[in-house]
C-alpha positions as CSV (number, residue, x, y, z in Angstrom):
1,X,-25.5,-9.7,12.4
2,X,-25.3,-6.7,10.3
3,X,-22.3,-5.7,8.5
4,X,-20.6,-2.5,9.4
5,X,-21.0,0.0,6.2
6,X,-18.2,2.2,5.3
7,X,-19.1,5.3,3.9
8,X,-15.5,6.0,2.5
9,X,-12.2,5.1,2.3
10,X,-9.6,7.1,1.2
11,X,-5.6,8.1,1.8
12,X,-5.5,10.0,4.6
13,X,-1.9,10.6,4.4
14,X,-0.3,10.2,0.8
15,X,2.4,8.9,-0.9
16,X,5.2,11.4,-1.1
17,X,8.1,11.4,-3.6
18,X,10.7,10.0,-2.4
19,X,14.6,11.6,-3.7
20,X,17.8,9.7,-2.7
21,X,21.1,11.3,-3.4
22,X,23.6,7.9,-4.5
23,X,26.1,8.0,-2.1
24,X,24.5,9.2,0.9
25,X,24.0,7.5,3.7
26,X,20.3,4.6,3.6
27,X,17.4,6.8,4.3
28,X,15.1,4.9,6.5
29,X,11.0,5.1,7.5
30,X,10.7,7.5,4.3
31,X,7.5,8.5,2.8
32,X,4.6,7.3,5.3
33,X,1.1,6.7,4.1
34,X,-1.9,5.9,5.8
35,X,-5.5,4.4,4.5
36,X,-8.3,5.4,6.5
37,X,-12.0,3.8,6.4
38,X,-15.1,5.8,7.9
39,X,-16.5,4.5,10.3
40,X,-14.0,2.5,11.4
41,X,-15.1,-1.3,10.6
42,X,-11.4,-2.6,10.5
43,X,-11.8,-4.6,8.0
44,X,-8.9,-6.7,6.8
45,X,-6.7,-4.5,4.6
46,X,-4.5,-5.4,1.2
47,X,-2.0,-3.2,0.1
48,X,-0.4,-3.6,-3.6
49,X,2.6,-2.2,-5.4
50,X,3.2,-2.0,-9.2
51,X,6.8,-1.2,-10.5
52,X,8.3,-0.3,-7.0
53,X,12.2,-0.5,-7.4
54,X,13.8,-3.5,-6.4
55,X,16.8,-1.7,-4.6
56,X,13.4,-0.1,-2.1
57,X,11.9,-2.1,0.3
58,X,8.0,-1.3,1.1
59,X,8.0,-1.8,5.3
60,X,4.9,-3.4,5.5
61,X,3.0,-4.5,7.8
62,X,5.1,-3.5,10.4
63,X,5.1,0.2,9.4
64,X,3.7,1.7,6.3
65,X,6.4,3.5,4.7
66,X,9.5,3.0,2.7
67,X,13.6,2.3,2.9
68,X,16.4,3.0,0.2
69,X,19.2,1.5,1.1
70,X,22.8,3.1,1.1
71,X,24.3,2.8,-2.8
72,X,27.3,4.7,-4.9
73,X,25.7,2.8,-8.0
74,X,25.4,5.2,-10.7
75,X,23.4,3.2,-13.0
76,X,20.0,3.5,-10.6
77,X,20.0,6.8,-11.3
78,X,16.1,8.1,-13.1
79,X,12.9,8.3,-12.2
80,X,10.9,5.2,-11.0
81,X,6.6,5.8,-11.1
82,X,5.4,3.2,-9.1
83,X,1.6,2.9,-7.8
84,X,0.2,2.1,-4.8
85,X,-3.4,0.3,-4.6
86,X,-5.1,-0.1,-1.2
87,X,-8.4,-2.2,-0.9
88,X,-10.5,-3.8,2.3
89,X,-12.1,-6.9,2.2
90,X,-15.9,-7.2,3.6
91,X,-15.8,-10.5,6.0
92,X,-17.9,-13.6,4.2
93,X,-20.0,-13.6,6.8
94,X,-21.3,-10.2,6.0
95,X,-22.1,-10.8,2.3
């Protein structure tokens, strides 16, 4: 069987910044991002974060995209850099 070559792959839709006021209300399904392979060989994705926040969830697999919670605490206020890392994975059988 021949593999399926993918000629890129590449974040179709990025990463935004996400803000959160403290004290407002839990902001929800924030800051979508999407990873897209051409052609399409769906192979198995793997999608890694470095220094997310603890108080943020990362809504993966079920959605790709972000949640921040509702909090008056004034000691999370800053900036947080974090980095998202996206690879696929060719099958064994293909290699």
């Amino acid at each position: 069987m021949e593999p399926c070559i993918v000629s890129f792959y590449t974040a179709t839709l990025e990463v935004a910044d996400i803000y959160y006021n403290i004290g407002n209300t839990a902001r929800k399904n924030v800051s979508p991002y999407t990873f897209d392979e051409s052609p399409g060989c769906n192979y198995p994705e793997t999608v890694t974060l470095t220094n997310l926040p603890t108080f943020v969830t990362h809504n993966a697999p079920t959605t790709a995209d972000f949640s921040v919670p509702y909090s008056s605490d004034l000691s999370l206020i800053g900036s947080y850099p974090a980095t998202i890392r996206s690879e696929i994975s060719v099958p064994n059988d293909y290699t």
